[in-house]
C-alpha positions as CSV (number, residue, x, y, z in Angstrom):
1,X,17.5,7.2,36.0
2,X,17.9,9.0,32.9
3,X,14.6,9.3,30.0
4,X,17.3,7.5,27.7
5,X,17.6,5.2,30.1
6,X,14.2,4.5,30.9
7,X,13.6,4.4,27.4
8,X,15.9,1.6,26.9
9,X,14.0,-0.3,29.6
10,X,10.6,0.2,28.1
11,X,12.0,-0.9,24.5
12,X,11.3,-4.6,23.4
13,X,14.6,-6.4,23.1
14,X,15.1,-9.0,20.5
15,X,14.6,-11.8,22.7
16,X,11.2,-10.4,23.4
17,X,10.5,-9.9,20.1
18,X,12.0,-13.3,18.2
19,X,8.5,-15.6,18.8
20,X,6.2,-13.2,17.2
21,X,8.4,-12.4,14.9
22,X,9.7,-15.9,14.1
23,X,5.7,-16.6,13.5
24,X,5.3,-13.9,11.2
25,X,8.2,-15.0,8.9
26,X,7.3,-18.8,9.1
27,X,3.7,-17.6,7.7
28,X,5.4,-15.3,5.3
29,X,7.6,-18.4,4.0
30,X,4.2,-20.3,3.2
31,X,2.1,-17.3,2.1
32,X,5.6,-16.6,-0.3
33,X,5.2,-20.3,-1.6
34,X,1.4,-20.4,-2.1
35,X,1.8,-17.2,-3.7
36,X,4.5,-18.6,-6.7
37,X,1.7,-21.7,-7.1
38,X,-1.3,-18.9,-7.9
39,X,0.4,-15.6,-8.8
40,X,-2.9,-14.0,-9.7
41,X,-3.7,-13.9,-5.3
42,X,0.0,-13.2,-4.5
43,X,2.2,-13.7,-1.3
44,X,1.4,-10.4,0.3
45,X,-2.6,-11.4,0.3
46,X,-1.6,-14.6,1.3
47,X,0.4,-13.3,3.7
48,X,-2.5,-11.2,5.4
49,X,-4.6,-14.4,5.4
50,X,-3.0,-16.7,6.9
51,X,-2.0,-14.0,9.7
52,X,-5.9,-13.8,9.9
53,X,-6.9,-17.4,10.3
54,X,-3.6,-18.1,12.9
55,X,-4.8,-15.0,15.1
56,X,-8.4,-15.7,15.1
57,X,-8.1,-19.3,15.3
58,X,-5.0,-19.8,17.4
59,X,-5.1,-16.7,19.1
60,X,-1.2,-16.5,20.2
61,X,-0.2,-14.8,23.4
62,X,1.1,-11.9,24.3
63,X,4.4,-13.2,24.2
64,X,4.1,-12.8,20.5
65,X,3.1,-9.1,20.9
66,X,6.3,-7.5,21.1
67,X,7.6,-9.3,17.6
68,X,4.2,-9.0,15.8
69,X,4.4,-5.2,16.3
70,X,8.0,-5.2,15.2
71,X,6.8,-6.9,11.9
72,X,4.2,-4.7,10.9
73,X,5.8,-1.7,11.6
74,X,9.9,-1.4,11.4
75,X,9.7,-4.6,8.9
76,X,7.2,-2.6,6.6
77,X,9.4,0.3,6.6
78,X,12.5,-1.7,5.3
79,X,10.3,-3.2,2.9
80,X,9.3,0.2,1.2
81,X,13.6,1.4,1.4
82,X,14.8,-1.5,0.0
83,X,11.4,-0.7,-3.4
84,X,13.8,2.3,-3.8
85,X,16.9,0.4,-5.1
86,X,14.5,-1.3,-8.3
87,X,13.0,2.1,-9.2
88,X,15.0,4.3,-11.8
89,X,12.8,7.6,-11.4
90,X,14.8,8.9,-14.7
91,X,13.1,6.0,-16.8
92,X,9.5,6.5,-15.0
93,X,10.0,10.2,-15.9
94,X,10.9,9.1,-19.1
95,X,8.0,6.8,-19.8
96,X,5.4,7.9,-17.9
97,X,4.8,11.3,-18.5
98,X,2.2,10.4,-21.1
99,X,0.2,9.2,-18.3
100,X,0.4,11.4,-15.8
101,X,-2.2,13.4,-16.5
102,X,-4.9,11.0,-16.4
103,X,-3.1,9.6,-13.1
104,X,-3.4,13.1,-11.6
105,X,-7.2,13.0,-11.9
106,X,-8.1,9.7,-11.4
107,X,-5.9,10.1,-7.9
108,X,-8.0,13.6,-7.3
109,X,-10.8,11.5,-8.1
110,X,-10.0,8.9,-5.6
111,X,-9.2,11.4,-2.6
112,X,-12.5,13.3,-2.9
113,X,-14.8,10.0,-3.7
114,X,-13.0,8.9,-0.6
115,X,-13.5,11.8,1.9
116,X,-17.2,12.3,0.5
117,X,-18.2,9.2,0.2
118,X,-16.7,8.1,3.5
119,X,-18.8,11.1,5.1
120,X,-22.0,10.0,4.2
121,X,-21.6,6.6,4.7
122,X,-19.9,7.6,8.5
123,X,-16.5,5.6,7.9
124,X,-14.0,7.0,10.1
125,X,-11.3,8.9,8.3
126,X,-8.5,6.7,8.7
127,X,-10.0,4.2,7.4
128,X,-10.9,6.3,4.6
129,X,-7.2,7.9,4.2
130,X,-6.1,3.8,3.7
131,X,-8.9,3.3,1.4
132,X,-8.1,6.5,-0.9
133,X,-4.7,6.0,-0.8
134,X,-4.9,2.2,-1.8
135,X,-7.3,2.9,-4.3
136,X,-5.3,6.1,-5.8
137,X,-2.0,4.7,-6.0
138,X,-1.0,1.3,-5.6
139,X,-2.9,-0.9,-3.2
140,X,-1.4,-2.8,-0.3
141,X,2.2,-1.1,-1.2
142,X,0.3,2.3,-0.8
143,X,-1.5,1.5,2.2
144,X,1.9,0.0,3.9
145,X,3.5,3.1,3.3
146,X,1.2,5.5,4.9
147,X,0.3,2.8,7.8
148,X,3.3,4.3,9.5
149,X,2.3,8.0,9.4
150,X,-1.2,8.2,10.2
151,X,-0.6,4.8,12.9
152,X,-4.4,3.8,12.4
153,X,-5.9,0.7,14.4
154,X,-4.3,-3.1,12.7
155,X,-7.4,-4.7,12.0
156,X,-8.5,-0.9,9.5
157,X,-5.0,-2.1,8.1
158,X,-6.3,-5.4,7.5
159,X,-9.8,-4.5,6.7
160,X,-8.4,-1.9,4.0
161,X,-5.8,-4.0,2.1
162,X,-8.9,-7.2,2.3
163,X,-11.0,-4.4,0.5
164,X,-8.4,-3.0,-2.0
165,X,-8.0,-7.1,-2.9
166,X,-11.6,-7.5,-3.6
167,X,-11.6,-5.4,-6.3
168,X,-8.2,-5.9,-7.3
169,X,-9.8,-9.7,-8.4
170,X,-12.9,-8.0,-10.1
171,X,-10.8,-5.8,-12.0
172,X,-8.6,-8.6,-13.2
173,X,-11.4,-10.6,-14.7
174,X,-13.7,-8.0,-15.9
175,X,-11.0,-5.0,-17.3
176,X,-9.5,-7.4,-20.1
177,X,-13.5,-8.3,-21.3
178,X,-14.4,-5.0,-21.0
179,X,-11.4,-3.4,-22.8
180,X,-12.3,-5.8,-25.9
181,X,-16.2,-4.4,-25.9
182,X,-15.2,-1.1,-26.1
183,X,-12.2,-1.9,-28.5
184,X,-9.8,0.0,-26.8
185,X,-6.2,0.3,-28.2
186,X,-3.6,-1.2,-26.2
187,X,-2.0,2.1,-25.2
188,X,-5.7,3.2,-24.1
189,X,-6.3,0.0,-22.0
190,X,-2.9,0.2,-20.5
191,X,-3.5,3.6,-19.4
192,X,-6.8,2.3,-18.1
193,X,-5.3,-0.5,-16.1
194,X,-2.7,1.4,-14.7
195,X,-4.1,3.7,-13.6
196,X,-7.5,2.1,-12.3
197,X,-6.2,-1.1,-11.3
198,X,-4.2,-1.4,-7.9
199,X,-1.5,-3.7,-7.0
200,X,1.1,-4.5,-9.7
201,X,0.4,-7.7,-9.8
202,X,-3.1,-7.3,-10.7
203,X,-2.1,-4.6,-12.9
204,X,0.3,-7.0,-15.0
205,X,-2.1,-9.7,-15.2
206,X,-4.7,-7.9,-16.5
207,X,-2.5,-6.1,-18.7
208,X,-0.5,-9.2,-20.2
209,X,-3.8,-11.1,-20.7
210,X,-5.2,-8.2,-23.0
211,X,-1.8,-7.8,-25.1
212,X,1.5,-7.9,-24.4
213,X,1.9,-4.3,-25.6
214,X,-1.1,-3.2,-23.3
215,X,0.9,-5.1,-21.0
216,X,3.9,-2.9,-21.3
217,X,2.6,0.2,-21.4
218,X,0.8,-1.2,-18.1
219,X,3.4,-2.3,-16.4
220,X,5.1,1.4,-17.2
221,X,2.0,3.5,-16.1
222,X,2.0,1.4,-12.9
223,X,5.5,2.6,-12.1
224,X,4.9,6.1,-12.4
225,X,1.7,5.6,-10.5
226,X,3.7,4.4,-7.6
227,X,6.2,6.6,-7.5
228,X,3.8,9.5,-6.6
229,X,3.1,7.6,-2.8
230,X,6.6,10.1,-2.0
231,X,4.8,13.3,-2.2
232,X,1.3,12.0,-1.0
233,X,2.8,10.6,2.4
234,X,4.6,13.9,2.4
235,X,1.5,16.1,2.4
236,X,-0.5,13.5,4.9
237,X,2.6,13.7,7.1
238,X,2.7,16.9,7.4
239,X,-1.5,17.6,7.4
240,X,-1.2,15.1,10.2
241,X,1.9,16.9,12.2
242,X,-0.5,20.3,11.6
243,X,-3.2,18.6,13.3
244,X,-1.4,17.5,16.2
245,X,0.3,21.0,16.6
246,X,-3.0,22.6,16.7
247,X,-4.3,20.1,19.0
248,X,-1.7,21.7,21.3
249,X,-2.5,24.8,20.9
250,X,-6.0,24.3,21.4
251,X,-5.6,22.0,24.3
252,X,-5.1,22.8,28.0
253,X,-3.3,19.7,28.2
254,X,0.5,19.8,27.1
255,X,0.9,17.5,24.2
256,X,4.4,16.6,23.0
257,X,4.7,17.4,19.6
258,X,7.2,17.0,17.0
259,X,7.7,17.3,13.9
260,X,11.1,15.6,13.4
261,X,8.8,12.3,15.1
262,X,6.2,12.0,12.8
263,X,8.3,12.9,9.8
264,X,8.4,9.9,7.3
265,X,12.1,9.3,7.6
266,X,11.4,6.1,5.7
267,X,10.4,8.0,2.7
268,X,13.6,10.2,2.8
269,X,15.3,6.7,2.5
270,X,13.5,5.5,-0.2
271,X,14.1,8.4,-2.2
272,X,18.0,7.8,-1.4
273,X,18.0,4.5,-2.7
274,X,16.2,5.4,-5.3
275,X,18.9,8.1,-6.3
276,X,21.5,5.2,-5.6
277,X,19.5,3.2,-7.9
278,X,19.4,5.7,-10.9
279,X,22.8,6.4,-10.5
280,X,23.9,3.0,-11.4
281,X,25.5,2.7,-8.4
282,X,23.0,-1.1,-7.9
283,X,24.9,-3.6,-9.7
284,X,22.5,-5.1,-12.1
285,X,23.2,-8.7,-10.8
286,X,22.2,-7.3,-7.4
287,X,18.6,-6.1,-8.5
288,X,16.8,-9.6,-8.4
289,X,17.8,-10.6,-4.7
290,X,17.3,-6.4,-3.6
291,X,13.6,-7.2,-5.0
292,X,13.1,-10.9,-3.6
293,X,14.2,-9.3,-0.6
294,X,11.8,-6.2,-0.5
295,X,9.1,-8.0,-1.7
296,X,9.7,-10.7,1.4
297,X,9.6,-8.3,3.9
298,X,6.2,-7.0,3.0
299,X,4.9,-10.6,3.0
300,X,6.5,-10.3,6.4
301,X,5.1,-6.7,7.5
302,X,1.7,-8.2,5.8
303,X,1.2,-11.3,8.0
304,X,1.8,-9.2,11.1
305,X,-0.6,-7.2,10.7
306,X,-3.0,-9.9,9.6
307,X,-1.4,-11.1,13.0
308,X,-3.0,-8.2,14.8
309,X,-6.2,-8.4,12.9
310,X,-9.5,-8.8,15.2
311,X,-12.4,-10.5,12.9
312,X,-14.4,-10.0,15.6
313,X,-13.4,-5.9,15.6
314,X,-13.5,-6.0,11.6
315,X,-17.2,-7.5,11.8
316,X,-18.3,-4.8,13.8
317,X,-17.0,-2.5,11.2
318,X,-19.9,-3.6,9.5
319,X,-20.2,-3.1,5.3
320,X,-19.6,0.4,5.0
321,X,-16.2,0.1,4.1
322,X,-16.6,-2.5,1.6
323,X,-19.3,0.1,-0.2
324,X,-16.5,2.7,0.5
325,X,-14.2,0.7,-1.5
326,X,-16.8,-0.2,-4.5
327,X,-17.3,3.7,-5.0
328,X,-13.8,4.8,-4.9
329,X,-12.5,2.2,-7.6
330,X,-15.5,2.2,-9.5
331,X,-15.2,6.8,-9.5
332,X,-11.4,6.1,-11.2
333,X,-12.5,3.6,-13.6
334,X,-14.5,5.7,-14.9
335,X,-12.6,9.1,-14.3
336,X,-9.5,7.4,-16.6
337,X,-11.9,6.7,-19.7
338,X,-13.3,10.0,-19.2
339,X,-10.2,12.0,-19.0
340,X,-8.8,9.2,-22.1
341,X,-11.9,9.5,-24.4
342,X,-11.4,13.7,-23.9
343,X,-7.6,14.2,-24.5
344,X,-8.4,11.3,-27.4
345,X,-5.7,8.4,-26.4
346,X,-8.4,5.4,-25.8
């Protein structure tokens, strides 16, 4: 029998896969519905939730393996393609070069909080890499995006994206309040929200509620913001290829490496639907559904892992992570007024 062959065998076929994954999109449809009915929590954190409570309460079988796994992997890949085709990188170059130098240190800010931080409190680093990058760039999108490169246990997933959400919620209700005691300008506290504030969701509500010009220039800092997950998942793939290479070389053991494996192909394809999509080659009536759809599958890729999620695993975990996360978000908050109140935008 040939490796292709064998291969073939050993891959899950889609009759294998359809119960887990047929329960991950039946969650997704609710946590989708319960998230239009309170937009401030959103479908994706619904999503994870109710993936929670149905695999800690229920405990499905191993039946539902094969599909679950399918869903939080392959499905969270599509989902991060299919953001490509409603980003125009002209208009984020555009508009956001304004902020990108406060999003370029509050991002350093966030890596080294996160590596130092996560040392002395003796979280283990790929935990920490999903906390940093969540924190830095754009929450549970970020975090789904590097999931696939660095391949780091479901329940870190889980525990991460709960964390990111935490804080997401704080910052919602405090940033607005806070903006108004230290009477920032609109542009200053959308810079500050953009850039300190995770998901877009949360960066939009907080954004709106202050004015709906802090709102825009929110919403426009956010976007640039995300875009830079491209070259960050391109320097953790390859520090995480270089790794495995010089595990190699160091080991006795043969270990097969490759780099055309653990290259994010799925980022390549983002940046190709991306081009599609500032070429004008999207029709315009075509956007909304290319959205809905991307934003379903990460409800989808978002329950399975909240599928695979072990309470039991994430308790042991213990609070460390949760500190990890306070120090991180609470170093760029502070890191964006900074670098604000010094170049004189706030």
């Amino acid at each position: 029998m040939t490796t292709a062959q064998t291969a073939a065998l050993a891959r899950p076929s889609l009759r294998s896969r359809a119960p887990g994954l047929l329960l991950a999109v039946g969650l997704a449809l609710a946590a989708w519905w319960l998230g239009q009915r309170l937009p401030l929590v959103g479908g994706p954190v619904f999503g994870i939730v109710l993936g929670i409570l149905v695999r800690n309460l229920l405990s499905p079988g191993a039946s539902f393996a094969p599909g679950i796994q399918f869903g939080s992997k392959q499905v969270l890949q599509w989902s991060i393609i299919a953001l490509g085709f409603g980003l125009s990188l002209t208009q984020v170059a555009k508009t956001g070069l304004e902020s990108l130098s406060v999003t370029l240190v509050t991002m350093t800010v966030a890596f080294l909080t996160a590596l130092l931080l996560g040392r002395w409190l003796k979280v283990h680093g790929k935990l920490q890499v999903l906390i940093g990058v969540g924190t830095a760039i754009c929450g549970g999108s970020a975090i789904a995006a590097v999931t696939p490169i660095i391949e780091p246990d479901d329940h870190d997933t889980a525990f991460a994206i709960s964390t990111i959400f935490l804080f997401n919620l704080v910052a919602v209700l405090l940033f607005p309040l806070l903006g108004h005691l230290m009477h920032l300008s609109d542009q200053g506290f959308g810079l500050w929200a953009g850039t300190a504030i995770n998901d877009t969701s949360s960066v939009v509500a907080a954004g709106y509620s202050y004015s709906n010009a802090a709102g825009d220039f929110a919403t426009i800092v956010k976007l640039t913001r995300a875009t830079l997950i491209i070259p960050v998942c391109l320097v953790i793939a390859f520090a995480v290829a270089w790794r495995a290479k010089r595990a190699a070389r160091h080991s006795e053991e043969h270990v097969n490496f490759s780099l055309r494996r653990i290259f994010p192909w799925f980022i390549l394809w983002f940046l190709v639907a991306s081009a599609v999509r500032t070429a004008g080659w999207v029709p315009a009536a075509a956007l909304p559904t290319i959205h809905f759809a991307a934003e379903f599958m990460i409800i989808v890729a978002l329950t399975a892992i909240g599928l695979s999620a072990d309470l039991r695993r994430m308790a042991a975990t213990g609070h460390r992570p949760v500190l990890l996360g306070l120090g991180v978000w609470a170093a760029v908050s502070v890191s964006s007024l900074l670098v604000q109140l010094v170049i004189g935008q706030m």
